[in-house]
mmCIF file of the N, C-alpha and C atoms, coordinates in Angstrom:
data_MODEL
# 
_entry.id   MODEL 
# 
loop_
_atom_site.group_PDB 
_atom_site.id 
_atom_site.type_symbol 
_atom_site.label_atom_id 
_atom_site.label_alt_id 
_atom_site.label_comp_id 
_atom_site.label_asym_id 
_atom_site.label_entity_id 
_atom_site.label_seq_id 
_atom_site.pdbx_PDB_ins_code 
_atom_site.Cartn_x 
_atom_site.Cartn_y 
_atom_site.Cartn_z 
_atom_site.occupancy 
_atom_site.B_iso_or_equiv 
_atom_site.pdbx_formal_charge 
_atom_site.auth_seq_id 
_atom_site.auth_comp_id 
_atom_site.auth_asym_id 
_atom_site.auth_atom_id 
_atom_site.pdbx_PDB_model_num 
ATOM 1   N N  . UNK A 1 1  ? 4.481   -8.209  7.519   1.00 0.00 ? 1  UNK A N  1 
ATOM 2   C CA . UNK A 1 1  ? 5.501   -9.034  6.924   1.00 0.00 ? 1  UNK A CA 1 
ATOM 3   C C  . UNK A 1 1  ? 4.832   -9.979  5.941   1.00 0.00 ? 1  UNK A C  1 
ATOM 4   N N  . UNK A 1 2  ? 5.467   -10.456 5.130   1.00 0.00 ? 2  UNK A N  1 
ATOM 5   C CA . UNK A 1 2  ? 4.924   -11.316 3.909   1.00 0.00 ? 2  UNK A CA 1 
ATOM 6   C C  . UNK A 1 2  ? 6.274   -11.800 3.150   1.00 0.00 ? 2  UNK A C  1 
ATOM 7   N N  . UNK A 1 3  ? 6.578   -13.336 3.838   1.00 0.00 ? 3  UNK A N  1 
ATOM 8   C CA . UNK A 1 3  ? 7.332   -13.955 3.847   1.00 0.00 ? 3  UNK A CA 1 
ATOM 9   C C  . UNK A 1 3  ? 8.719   -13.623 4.200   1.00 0.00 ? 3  UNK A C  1 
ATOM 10  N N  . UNK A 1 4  ? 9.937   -12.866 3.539   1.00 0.00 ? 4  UNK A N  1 
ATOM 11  C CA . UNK A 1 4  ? 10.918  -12.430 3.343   1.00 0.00 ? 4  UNK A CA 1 
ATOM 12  C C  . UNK A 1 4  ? 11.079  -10.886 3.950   1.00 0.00 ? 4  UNK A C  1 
ATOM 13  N N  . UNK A 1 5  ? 9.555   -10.648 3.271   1.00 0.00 ? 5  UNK A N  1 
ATOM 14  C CA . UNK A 1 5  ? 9.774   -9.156  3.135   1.00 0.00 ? 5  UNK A CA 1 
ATOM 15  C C  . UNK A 1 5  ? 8.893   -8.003  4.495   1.00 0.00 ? 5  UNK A C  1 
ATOM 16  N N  . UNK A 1 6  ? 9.489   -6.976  4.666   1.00 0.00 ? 6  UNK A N  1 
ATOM 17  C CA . UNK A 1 6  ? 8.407   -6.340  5.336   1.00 0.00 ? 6  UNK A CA 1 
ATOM 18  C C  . UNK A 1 6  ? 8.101   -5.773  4.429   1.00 0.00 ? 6  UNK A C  1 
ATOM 19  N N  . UNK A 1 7  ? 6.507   -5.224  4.382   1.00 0.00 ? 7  UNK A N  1 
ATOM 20  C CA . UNK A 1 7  ? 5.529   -4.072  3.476   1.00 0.00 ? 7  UNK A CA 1 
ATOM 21  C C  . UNK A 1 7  ? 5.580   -2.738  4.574   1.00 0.00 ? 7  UNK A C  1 
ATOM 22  N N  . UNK A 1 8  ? 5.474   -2.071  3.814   1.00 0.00 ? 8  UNK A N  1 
ATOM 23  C CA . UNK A 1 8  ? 4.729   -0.846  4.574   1.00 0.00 ? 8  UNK A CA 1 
ATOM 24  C C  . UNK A 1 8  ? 4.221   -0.169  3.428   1.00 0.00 ? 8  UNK A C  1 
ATOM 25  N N  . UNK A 1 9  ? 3.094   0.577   4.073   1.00 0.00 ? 9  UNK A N  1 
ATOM 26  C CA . UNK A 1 9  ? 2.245   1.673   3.217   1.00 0.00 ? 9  UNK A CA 1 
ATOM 27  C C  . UNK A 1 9  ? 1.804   2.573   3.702   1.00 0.00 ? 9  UNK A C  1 
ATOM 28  N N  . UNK A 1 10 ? 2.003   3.567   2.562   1.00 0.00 ? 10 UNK A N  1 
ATOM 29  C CA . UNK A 1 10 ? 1.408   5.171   3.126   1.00 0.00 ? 10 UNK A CA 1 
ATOM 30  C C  . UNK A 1 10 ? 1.278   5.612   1.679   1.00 0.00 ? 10 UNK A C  1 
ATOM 31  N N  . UNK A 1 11 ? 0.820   7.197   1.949   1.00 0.00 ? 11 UNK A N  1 
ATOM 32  C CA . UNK A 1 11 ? 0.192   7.779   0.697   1.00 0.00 ? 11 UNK A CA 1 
ATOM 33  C C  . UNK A 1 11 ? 0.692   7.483   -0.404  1.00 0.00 ? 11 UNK A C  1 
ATOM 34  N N  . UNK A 1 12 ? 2.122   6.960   -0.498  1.00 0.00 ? 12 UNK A N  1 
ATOM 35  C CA . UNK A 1 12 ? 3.175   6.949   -1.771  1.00 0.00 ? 12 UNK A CA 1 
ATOM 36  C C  . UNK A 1 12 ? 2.820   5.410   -2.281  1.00 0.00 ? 12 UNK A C  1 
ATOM 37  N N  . UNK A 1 13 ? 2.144   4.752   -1.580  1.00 0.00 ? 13 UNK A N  1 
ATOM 38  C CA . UNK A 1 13 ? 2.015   3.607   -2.175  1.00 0.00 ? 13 UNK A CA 1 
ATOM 39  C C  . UNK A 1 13 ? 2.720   2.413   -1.125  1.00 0.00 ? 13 UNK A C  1 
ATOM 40  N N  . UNK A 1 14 ? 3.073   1.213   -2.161  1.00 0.00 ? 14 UNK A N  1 
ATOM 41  C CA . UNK A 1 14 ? 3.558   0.048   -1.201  1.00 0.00 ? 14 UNK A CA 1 
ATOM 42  C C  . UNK A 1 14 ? 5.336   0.058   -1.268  1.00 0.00 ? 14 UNK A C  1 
ATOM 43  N N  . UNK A 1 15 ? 6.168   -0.069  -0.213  1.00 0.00 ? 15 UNK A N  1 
ATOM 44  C CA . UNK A 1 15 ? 7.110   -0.166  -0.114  1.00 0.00 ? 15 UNK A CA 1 
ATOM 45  C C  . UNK A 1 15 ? 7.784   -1.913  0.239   1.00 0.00 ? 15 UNK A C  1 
ATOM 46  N N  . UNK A 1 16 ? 8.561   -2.255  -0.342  1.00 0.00 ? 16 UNK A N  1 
ATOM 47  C CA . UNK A 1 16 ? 9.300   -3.353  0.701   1.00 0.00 ? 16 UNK A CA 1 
ATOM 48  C C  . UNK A 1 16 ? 10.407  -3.556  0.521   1.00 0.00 ? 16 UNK A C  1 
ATOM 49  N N  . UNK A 1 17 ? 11.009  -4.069  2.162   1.00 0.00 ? 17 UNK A N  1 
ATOM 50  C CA . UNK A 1 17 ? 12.073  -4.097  2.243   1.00 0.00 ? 17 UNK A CA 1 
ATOM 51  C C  . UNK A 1 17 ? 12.238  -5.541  2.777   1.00 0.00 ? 17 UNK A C  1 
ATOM 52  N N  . UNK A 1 18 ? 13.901  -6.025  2.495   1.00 0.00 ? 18 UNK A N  1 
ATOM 53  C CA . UNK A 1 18 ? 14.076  -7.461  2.699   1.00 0.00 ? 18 UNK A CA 1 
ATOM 54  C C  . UNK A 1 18 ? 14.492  -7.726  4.352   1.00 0.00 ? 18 UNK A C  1 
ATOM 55  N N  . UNK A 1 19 ? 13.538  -8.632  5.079   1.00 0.00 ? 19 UNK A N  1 
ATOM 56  C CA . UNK A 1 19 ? 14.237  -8.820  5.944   1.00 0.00 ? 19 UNK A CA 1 
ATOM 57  C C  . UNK A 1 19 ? 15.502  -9.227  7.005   1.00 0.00 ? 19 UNK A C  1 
ATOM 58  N N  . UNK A 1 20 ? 16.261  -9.407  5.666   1.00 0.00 ? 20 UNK A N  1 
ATOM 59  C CA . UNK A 1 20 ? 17.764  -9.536  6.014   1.00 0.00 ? 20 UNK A CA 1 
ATOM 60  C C  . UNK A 1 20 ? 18.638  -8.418  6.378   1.00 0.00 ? 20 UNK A C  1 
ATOM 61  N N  . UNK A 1 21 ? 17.859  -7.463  5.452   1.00 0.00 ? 21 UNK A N  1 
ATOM 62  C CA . UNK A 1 21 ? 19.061  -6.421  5.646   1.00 0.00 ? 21 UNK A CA 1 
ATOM 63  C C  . UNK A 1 21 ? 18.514  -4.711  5.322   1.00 0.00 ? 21 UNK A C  1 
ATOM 64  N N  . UNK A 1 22 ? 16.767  -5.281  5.312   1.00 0.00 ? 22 UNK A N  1 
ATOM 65  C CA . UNK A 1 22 ? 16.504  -4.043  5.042   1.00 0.00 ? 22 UNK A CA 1 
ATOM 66  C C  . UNK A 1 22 ? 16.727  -3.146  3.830   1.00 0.00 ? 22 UNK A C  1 
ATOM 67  N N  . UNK A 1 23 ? 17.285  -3.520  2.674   1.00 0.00 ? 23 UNK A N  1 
ATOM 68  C CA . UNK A 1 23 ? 17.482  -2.783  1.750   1.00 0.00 ? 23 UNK A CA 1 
ATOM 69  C C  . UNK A 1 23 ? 16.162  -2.835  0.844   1.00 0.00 ? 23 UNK A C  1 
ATOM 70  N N  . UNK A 1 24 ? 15.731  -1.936  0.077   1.00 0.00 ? 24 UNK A N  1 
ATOM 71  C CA . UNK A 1 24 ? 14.818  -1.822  -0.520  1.00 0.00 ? 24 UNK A CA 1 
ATOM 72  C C  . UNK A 1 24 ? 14.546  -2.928  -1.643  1.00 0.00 ? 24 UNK A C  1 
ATOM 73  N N  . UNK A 1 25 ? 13.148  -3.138  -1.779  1.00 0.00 ? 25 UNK A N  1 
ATOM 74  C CA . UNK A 1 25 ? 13.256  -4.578  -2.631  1.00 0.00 ? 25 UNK A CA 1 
ATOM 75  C C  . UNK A 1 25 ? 12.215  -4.038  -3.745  1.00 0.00 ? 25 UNK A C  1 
ATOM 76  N N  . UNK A 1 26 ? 12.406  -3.810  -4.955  1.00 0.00 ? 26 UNK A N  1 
ATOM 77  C CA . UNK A 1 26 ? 11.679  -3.122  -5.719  1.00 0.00 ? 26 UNK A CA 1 
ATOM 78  C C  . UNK A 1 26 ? 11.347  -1.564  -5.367  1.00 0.00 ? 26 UNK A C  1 
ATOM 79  N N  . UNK A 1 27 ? 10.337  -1.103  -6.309  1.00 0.00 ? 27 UNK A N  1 
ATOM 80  C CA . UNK A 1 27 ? 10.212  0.466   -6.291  1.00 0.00 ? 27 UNK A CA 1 
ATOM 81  C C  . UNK A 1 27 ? 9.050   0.735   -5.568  1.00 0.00 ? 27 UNK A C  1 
ATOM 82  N N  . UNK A 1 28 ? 8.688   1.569   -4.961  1.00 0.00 ? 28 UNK A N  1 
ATOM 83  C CA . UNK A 1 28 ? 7.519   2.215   -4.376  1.00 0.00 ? 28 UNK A CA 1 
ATOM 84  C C  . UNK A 1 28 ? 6.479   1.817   -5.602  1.00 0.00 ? 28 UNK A C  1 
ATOM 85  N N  . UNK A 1 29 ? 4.841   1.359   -5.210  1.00 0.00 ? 29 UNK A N  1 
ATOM 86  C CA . UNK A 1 29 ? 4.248   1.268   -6.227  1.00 0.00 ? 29 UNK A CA 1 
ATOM 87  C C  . UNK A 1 29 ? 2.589   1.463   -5.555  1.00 0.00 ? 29 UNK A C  1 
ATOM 88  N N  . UNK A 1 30 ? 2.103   2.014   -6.700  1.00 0.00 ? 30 UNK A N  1 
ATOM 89  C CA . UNK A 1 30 ? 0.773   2.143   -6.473  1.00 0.00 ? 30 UNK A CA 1 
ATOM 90  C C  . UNK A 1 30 ? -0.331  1.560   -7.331  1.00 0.00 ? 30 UNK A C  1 
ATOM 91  N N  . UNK A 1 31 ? -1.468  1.146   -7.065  1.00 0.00 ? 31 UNK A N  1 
ATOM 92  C CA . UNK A 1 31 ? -2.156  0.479   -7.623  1.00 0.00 ? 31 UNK A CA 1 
ATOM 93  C C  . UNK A 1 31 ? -3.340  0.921   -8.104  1.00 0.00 ? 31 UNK A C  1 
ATOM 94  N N  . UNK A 1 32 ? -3.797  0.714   -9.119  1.00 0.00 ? 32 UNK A N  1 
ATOM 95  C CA . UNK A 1 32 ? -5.357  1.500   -10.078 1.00 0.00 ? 32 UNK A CA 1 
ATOM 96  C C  . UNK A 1 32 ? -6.372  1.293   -8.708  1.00 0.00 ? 32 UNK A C  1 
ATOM 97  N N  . UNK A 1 33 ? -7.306  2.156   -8.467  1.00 0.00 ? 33 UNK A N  1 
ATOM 98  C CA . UNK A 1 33 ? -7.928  2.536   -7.387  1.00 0.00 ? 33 UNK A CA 1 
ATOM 99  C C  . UNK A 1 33 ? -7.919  3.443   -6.310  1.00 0.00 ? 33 UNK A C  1 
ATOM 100 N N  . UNK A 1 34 ? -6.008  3.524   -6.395  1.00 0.00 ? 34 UNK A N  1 
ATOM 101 C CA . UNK A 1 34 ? -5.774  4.097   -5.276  1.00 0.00 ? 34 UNK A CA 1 
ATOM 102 C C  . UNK A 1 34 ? -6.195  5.601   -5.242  1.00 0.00 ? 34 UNK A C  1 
ATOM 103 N N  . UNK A 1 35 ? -7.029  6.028   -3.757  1.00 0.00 ? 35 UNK A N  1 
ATOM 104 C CA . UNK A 1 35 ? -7.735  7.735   -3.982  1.00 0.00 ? 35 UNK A CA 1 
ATOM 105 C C  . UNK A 1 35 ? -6.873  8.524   -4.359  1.00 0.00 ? 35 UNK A C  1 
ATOM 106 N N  . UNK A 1 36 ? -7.420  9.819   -4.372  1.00 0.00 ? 36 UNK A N  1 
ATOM 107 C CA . UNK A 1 36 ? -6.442  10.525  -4.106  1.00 0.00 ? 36 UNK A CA 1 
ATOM 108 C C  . UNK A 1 36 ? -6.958  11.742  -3.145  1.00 0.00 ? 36 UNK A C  1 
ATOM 109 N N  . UNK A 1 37 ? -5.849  12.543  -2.656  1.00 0.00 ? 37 UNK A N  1 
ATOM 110 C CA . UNK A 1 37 ? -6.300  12.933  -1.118  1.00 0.00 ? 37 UNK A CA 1 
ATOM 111 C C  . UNK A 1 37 ? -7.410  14.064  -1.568  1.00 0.00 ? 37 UNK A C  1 
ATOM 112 N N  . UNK A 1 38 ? -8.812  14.139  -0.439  1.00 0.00 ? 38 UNK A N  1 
ATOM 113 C CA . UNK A 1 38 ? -9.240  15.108  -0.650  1.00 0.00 ? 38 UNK A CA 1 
ATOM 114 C C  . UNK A 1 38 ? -10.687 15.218  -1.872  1.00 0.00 ? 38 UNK A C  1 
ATOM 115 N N  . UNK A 1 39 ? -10.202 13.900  -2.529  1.00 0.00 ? 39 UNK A N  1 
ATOM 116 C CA . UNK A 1 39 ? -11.357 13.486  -3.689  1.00 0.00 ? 39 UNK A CA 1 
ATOM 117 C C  . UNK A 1 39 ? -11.122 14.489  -4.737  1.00 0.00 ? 39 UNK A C  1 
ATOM 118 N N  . UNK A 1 40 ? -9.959  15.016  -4.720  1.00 0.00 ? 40 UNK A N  1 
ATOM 119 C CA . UNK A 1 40 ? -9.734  15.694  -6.037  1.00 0.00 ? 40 UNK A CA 1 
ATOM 120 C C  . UNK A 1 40 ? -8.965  14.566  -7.369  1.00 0.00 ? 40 UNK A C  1 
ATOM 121 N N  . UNK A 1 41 ? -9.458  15.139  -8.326  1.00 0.00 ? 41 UNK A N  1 
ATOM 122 C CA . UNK A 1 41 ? -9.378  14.069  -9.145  1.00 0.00 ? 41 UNK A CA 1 
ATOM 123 C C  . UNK A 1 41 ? -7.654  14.354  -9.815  1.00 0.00 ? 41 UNK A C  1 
ATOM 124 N N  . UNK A 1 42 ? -6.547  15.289  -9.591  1.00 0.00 ? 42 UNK A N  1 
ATOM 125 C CA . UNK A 1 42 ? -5.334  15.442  -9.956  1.00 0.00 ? 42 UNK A CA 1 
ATOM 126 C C  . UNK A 1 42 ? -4.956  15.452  -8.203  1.00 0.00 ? 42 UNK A C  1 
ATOM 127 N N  . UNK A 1 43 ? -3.697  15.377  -7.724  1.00 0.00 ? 43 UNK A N  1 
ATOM 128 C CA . UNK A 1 43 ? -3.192  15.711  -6.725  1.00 0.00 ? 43 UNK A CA 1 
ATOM 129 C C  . UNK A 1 43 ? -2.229  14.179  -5.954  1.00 0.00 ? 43 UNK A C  1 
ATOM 130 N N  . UNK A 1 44 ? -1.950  14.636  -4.786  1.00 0.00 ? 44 UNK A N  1 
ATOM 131 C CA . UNK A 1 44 ? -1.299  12.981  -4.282  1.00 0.00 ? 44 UNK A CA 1 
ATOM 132 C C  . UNK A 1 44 ? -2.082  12.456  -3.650  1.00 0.00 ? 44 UNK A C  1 
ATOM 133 N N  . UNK A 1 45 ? -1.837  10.917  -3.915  1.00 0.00 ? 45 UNK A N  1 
ATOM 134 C CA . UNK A 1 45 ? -2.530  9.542   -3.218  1.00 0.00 ? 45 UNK A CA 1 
ATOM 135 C C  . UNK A 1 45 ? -2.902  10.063  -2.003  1.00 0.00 ? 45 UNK A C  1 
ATOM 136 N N  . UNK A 1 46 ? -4.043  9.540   -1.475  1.00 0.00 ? 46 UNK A N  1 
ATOM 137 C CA . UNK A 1 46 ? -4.471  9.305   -0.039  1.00 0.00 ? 46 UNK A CA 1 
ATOM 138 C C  . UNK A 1 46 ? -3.714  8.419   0.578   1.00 0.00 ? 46 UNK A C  1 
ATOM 139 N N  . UNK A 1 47 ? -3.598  8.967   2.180   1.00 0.00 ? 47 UNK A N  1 
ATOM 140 C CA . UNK A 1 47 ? -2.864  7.799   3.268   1.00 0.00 ? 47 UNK A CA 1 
ATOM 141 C C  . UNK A 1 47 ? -3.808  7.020   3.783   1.00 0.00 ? 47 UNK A C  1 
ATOM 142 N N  . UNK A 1 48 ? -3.289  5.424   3.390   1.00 0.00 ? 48 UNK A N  1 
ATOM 143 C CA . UNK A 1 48 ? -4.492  4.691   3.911   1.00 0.00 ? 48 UNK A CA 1 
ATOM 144 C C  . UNK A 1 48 ? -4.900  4.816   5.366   1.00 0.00 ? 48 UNK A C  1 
ATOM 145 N N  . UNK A 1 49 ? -6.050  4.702   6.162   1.00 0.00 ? 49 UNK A N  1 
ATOM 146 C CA . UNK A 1 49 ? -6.387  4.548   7.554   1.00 0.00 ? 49 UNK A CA 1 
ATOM 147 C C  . UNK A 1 49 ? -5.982  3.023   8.143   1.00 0.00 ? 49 UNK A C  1 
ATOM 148 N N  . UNK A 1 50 ? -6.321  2.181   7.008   1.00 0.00 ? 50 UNK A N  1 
ATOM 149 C CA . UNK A 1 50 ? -6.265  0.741   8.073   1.00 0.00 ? 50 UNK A CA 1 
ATOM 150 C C  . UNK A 1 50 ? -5.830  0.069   6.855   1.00 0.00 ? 50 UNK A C  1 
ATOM 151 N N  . UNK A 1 51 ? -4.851  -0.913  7.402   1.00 0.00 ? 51 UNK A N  1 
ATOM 152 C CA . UNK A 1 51 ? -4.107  -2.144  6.458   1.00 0.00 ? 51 UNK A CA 1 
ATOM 153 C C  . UNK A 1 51 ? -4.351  -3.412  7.405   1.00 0.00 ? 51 UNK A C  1 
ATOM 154 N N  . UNK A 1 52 ? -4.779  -4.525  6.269   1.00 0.00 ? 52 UNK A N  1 
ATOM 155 C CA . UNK A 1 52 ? -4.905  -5.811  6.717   1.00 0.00 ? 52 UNK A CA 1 
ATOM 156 C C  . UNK A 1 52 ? -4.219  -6.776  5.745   1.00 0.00 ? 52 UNK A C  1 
ATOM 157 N N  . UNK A 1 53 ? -3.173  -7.466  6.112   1.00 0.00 ? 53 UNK A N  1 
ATOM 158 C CA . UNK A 1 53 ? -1.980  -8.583  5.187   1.00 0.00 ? 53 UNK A CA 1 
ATOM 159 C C  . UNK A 1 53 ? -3.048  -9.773  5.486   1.00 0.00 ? 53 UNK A C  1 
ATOM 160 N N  . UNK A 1 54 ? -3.381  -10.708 4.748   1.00 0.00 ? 54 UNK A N  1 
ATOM 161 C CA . UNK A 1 54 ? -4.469  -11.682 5.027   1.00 0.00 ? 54 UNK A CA 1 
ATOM 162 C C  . UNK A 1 54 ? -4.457  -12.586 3.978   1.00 0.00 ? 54 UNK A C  1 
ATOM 163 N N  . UNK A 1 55 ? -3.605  -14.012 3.906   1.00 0.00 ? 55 UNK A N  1 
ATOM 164 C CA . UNK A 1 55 ? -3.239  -14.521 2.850   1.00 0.00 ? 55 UNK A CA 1 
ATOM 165 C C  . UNK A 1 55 ? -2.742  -14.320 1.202   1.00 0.00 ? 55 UNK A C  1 
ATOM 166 N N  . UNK A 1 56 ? -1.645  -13.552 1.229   1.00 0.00 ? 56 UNK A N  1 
ATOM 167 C CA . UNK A 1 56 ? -1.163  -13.340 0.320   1.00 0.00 ? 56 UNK A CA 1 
ATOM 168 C C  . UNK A 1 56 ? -1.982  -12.264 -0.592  1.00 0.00 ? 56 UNK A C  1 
ATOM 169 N N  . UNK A 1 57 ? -3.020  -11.595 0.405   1.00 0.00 ? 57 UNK A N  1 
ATOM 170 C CA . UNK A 1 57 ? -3.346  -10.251 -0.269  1.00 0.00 ? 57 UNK A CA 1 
ATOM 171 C C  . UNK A 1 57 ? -3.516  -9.400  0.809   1.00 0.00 ? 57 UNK A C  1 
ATOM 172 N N  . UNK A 1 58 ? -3.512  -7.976  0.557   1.00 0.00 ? 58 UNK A N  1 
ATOM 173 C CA . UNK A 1 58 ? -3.656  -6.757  1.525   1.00 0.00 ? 58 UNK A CA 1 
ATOM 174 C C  . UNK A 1 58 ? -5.207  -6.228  0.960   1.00 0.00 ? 58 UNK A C  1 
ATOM 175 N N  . UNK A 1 59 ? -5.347  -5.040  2.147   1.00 0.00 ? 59 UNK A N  1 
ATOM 176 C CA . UNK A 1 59 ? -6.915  -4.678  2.013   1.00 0.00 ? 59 UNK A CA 1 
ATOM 177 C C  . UNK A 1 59 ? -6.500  -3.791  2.893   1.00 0.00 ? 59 UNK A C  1 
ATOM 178 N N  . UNK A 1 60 ? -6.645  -2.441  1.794   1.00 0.00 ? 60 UNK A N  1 
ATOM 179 C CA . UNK A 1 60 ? -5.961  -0.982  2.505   1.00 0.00 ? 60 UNK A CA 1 
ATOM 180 C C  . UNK A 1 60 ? -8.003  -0.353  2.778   1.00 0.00 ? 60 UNK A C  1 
ATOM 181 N N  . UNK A 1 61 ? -8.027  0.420   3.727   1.00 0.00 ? 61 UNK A N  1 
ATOM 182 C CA . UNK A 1 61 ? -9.158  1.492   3.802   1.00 0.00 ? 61 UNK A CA 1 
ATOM 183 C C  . UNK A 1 61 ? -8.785  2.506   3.900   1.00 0.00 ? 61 UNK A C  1 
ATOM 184 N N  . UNK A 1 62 ? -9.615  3.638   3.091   1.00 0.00 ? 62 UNK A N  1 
ATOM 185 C CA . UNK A 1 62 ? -9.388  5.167   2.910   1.00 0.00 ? 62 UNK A CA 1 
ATOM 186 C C  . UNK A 1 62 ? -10.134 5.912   3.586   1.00 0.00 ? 62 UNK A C  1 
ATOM 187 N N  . UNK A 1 63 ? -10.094 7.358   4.108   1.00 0.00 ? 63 UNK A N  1 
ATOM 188 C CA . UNK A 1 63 ? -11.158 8.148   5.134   1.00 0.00 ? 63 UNK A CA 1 
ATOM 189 C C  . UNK A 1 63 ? -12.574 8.373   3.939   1.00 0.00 ? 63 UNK A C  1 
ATOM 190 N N  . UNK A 1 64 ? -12.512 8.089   2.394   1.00 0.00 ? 64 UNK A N  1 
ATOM 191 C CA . UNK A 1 64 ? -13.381 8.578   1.621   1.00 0.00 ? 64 UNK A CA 1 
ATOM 192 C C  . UNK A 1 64 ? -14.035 7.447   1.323   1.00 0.00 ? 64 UNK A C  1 
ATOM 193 N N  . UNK A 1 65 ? -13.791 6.006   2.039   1.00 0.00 ? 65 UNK A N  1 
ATOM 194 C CA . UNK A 1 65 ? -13.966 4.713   2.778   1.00 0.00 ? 65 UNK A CA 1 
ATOM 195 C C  . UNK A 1 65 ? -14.241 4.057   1.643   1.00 0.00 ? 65 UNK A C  1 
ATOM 196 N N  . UNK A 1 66 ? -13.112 4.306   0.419   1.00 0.00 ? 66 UNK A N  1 
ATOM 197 C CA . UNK A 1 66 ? -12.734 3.524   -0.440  1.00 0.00 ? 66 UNK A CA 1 
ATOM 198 C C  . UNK A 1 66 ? -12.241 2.116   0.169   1.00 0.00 ? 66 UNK A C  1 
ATOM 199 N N  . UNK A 1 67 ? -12.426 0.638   -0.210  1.00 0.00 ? 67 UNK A N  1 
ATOM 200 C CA . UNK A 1 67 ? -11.780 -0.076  -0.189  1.00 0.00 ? 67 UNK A CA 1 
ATOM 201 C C  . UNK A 1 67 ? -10.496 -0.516  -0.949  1.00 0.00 ? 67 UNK A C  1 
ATOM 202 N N  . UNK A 1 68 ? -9.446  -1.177  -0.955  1.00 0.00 ? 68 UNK A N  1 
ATOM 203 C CA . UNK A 1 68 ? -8.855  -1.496  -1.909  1.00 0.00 ? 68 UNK A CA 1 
ATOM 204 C C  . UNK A 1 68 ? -7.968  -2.888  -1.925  1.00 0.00 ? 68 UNK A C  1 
ATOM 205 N N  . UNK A 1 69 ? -8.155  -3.976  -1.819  1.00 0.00 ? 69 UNK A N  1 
ATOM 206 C CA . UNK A 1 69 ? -7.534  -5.110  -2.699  1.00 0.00 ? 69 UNK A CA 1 
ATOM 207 C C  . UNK A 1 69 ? -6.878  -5.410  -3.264  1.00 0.00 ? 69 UNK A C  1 
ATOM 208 N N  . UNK A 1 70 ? -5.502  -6.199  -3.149  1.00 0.00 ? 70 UNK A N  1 
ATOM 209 C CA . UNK A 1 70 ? -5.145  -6.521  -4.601  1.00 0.00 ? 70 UNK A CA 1 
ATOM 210 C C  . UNK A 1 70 ? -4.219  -7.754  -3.792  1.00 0.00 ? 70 UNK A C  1 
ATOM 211 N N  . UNK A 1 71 ? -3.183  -8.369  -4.577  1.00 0.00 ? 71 UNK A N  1 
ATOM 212 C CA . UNK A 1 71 ? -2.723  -9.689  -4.073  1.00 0.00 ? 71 UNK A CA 1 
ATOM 213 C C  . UNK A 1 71 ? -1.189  -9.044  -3.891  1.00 0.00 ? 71 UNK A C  1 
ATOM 214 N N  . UNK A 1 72 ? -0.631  -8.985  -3.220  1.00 0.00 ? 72 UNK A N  1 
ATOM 215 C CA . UNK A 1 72 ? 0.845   -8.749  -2.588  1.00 0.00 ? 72 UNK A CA 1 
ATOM 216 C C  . UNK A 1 72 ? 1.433   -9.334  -3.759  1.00 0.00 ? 72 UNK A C  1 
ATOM 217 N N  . UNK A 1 73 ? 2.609   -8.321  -4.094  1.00 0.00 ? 73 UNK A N  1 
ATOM 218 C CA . UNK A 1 73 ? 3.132   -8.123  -5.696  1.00 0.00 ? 73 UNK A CA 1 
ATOM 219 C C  . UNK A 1 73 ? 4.712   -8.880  -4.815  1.00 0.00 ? 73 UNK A C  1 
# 
């Protein structure tokens, strides 16, 4: 959760929804870094292994033990 909103994430990127009512709050989005599965350089995003929400930024890990960073959009 991050304030209002819940996050969730998986291969498609970051999702959120409002905690009032659950309706979607912006578009699915992904961020420069993100792998992609398999270490092929065309194909779909990797599913992160581990997510950490930690002051107004997240910190996704990948099995190809990419890190990734960025500040909750």
């Amino acid at each position: 959760m991050a304030g209002d909103r819940l996050l969730t994430f998986g291969a498609g990127g970051l999702r959120a929804f409002t905690l009032e009512d659950g309706t979607p709050s912006g578009s699915e989005t992904t961020f420069r870094g993100w792998p992609i599965e398999d270490g092929a350089s065309v194909g779909s995003p990797a599913q992160p292994t581990t997510v950490l929400l930690s002051g107004g930024s997240f910190y996704l890990t990948f099995e190809n033990g990419t890190v990734l960073s960025a500040p909750v959009p």
